[in-house]
VEXMI-451431 format. One line per 4 residues: number of its first residue (from 1); their letters; for each residue z, x, y of N, C-alpha, C. Coordinates in steps of 0.05 Angstrom, whole numbers, plus 5000, padded with zeros to 4 digits. Last residue first. Layout:
BEGIN
NUM) A) Z,X,Y,Z,X,Y,Z,X,Y | ...
end
This chain:
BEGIN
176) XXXX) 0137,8014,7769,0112,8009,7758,0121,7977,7752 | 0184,8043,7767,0182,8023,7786,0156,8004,7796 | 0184,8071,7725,0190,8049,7726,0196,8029,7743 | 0149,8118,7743,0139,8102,7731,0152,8071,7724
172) XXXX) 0187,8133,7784,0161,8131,7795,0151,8103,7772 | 0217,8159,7753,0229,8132,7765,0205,8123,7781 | 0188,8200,7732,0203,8180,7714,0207,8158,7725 | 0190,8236,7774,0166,8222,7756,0165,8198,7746
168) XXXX) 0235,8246,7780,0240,8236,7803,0204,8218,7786 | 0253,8274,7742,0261,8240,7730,0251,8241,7762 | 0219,8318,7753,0211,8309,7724,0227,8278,7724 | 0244,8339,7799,0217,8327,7797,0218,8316,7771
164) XXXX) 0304,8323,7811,0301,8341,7798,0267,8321,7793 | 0345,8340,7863,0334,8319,7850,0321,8340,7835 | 0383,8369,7897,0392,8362,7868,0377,8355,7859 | 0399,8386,7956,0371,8384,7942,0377,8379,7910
160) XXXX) 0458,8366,7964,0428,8357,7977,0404,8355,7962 | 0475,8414,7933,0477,8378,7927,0463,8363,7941 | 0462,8450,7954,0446,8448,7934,0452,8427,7923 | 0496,8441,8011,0465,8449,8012,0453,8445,7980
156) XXXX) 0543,8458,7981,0532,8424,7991,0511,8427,8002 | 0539,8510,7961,0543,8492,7950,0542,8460,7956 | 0538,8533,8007,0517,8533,7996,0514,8508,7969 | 0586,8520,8034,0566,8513,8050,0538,8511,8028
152) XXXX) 0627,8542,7995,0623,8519,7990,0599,8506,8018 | 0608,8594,8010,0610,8581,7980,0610,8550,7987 | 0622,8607,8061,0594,8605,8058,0589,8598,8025 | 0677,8595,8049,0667,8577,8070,0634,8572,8060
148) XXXX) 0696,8634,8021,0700,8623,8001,0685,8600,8024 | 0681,8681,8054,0668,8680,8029,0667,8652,8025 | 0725,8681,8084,0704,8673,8106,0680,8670,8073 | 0770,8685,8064,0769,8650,8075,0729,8657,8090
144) XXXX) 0787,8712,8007,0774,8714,8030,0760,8689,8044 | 0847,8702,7974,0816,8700,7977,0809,8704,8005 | 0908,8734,7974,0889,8708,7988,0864,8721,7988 | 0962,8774,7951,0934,8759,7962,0923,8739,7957
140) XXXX) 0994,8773,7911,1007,8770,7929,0986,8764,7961 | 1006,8757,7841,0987,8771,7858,0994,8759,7890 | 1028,8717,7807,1033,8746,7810,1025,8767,7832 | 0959,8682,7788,0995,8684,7785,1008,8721,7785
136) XXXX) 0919,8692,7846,0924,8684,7812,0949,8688,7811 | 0893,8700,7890,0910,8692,7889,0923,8672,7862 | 0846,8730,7868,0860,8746,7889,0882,8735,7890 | 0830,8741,7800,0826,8716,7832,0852,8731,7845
132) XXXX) 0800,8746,7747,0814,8752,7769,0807,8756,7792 | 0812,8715,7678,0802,8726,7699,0811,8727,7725 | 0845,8748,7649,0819,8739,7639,0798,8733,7662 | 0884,8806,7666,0878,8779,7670,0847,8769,7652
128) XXXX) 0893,8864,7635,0882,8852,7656,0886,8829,7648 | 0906,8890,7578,0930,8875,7600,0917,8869,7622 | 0853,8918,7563,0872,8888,7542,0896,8877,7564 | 0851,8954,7600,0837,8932,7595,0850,8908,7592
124) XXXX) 0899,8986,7580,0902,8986,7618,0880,8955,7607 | 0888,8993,7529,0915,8986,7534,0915,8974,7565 | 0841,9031,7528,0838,8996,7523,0864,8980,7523 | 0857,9073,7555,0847,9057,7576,0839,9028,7561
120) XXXX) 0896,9086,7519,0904,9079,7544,0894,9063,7561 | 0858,9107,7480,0877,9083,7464,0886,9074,7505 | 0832,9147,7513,0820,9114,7502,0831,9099,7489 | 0869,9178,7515,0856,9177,7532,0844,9142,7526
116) XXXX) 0888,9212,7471,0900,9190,7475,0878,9171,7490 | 0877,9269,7422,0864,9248,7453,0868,9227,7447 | 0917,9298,7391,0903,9278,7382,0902,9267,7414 | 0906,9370,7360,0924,9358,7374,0903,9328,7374
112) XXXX) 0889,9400,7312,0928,9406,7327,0933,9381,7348 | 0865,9376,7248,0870,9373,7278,0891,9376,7290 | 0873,9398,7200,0856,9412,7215,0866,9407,7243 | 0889,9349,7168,0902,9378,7163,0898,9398,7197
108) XXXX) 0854,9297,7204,0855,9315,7180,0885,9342,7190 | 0884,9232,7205,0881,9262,7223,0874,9269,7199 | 0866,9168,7226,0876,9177,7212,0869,9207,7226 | 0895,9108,7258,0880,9123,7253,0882,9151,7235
104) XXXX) 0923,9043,7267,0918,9065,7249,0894,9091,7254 | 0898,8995,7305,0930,9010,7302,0932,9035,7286 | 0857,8985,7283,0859,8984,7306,0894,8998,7314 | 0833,9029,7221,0838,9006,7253,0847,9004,7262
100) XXXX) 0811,9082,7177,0816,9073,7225,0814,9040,7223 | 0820,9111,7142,0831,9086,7142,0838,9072,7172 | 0785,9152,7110,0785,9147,7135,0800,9115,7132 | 0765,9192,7068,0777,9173,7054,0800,9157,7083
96) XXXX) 0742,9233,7084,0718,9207,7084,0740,9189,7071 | 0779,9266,7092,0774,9258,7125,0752,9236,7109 | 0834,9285,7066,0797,9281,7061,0791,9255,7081 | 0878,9291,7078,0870,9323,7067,0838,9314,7066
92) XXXX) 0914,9277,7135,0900,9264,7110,0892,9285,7102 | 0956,9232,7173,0948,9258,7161,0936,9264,7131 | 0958,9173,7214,0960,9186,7184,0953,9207,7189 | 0985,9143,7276,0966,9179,7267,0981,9187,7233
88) XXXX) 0995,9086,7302,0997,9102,7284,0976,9124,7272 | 1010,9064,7365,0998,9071,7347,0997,9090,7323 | 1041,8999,7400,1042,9025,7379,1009,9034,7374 | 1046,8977,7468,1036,8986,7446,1040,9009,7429
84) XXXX) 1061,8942,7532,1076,8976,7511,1056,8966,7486 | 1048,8939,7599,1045,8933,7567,1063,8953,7562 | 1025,8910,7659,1051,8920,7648,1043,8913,7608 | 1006,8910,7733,0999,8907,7703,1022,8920,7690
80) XXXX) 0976,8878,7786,1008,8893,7775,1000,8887,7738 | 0929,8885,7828,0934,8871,7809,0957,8891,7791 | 0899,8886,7898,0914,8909,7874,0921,8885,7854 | 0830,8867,7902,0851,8859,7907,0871,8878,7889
76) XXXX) 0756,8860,7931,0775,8878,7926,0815,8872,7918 | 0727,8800,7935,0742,8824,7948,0759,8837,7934 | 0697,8762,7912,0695,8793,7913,0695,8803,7919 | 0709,8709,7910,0708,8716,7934,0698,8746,7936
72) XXXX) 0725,8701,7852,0719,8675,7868,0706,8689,7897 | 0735,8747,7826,0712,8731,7815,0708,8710,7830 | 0755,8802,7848,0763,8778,7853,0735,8763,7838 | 0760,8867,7826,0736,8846,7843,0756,8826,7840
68) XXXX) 0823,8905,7827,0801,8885,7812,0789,8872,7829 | 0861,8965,7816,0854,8944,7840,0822,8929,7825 | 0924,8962,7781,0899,8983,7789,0892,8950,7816 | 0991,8993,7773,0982,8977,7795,0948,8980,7792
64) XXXX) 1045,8996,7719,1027,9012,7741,1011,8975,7765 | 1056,9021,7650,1069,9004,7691,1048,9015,7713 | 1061,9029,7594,1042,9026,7610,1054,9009,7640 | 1075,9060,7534,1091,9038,7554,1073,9044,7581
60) XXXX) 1068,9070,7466,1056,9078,7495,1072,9047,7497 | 1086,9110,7416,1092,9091,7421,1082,9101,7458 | 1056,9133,7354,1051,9145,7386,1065,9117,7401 | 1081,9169,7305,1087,9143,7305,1082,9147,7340
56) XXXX) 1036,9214,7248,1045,9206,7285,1056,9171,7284 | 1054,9227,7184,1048,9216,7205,1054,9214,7231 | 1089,9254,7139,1060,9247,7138,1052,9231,7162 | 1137,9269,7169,1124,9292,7147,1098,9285,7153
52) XXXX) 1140,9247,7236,1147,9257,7213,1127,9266,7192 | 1149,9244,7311,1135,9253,7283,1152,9268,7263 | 1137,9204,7366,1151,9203,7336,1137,9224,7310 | 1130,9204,7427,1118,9210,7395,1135,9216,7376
48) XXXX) 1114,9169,7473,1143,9175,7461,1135,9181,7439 | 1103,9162,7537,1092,9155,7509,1119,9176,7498 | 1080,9123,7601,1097,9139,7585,1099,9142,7551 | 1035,9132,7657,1036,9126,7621,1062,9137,7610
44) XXXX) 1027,9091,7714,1050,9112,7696,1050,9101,7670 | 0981,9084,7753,0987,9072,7729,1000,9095,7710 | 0936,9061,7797,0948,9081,7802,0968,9071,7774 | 0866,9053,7808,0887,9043,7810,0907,9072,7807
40) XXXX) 0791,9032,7804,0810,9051,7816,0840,9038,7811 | 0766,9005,7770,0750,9030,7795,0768,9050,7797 | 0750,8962,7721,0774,8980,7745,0759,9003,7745 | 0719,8962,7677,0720,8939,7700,0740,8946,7728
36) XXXX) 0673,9002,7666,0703,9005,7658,0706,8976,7690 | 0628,9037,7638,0626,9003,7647,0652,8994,7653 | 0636,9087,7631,0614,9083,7656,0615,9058,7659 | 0695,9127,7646,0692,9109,7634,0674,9099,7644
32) XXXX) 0716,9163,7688,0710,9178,7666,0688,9151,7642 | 0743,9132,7728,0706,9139,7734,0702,9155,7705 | 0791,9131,7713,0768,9110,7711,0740,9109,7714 | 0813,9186,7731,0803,9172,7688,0787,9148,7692
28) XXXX) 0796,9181,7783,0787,9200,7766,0782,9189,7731 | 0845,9140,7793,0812,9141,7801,0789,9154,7775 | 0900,9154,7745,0888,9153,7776,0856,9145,7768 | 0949,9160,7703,0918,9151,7703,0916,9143,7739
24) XXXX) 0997,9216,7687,0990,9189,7709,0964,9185,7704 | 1039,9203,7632,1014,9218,7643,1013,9200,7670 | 1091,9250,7596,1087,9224,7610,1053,9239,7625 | 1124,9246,7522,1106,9243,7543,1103,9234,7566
20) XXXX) 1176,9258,7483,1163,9246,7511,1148,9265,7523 | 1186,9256,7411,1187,9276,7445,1171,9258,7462 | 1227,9255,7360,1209,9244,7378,1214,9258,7402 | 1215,9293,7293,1228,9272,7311,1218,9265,7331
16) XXXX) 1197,9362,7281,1204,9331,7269,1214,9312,7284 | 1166,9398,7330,1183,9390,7312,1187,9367,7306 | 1102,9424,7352,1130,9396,7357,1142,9397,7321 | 1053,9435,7339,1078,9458,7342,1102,9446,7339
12) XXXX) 1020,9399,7325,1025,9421,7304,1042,9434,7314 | 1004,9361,7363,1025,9359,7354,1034,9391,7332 | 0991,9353,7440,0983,9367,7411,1005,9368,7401 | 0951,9304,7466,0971,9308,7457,0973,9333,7439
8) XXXX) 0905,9296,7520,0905,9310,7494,0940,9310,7486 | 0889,9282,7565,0911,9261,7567,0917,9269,7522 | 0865,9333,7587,0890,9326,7602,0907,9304,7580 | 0817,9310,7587,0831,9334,7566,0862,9334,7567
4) XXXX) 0790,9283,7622,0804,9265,7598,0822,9290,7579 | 0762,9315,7650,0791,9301,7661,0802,9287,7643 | 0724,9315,7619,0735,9352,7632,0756,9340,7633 | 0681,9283,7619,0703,9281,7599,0723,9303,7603
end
């Protein structure tokens, strides 16, 4: 988590109004994450903080490139990604009177500064594909022709063997 410190905002010195951020997410923040479906990519955070009396207004804009398995062939392929999302930082004097979802979270008095780090990486998630194929819309690769061969070899090999003992029983008996 050493490398996630980095993506810390701190607000208690910043003056009223809005200031820019910018971060790069590389390799490193993704290995920070242990089930994280990207390995690796390369992905300019820019963020723009808005702050007034009682709250952070965190506006993130997300461009970048990471690289995804392919689900048809599982090769490796770069995939172009692109979002913006809000989020909002209350300030609060009683931290059990907590109003966190998914857009909202709240601060005590106490905290100078607010880790971004995981609003980013479910921002980099939430803009992946559902699913992803080397030559899906946008993407400038081709499946792997020698994969996608021994797929469909195995695949008419198990249309061969299809039968299934229990009606092969069955037809036994009605030929009784």
């Amino acid at each position: 988590m050493k490398s996630l410190k980095q993506y810390s905002v701190p607000h208690t010195g910043l003056k009223l109004g809005k200031h820019q951020f910018d971060f790069d997410v590389d390799k490193a923040f993704f290995e920070e994450f242990e089930y994280s479906i990207v390995k690796d990519g390369t992905v300019k955070v820019d963020l723009v903080l808005d702050k007034q009396e009682t709250m952070l207004i965190l506006d993130f804009s997300i461009e970048g490139q990471v690289y995804l398995t392919c689900d048809r062939c599982l090769a490796e392929y770069p995939q172009n990604i692109s979002a913006t999302d809000r989020l909002i930082a209350k300030f609060s004097e009683d931290k059990d009177l907590e109003d966190d979802s998914e857009e909202v979270i709240v601060l005590t008095k106490n905290d100078t500064e607010i880790n971004v780090s995981e609003f980013i990486y479910e921002m980099i998630t939430l803009s992946l594909p559902y699913i992803n194929l080397c030559d899906g819309p946008g993407n400038t690769s081709v499946c792997d022709e020698e994969m996608i061969a021994k797929l469909k070899e195995l695949s008419a090999e198990e249309e061969e063997n299809k039968t299934d003992p229990r009606w092969d029983a069955l037809k036994s008996i009605k030929n009784n």
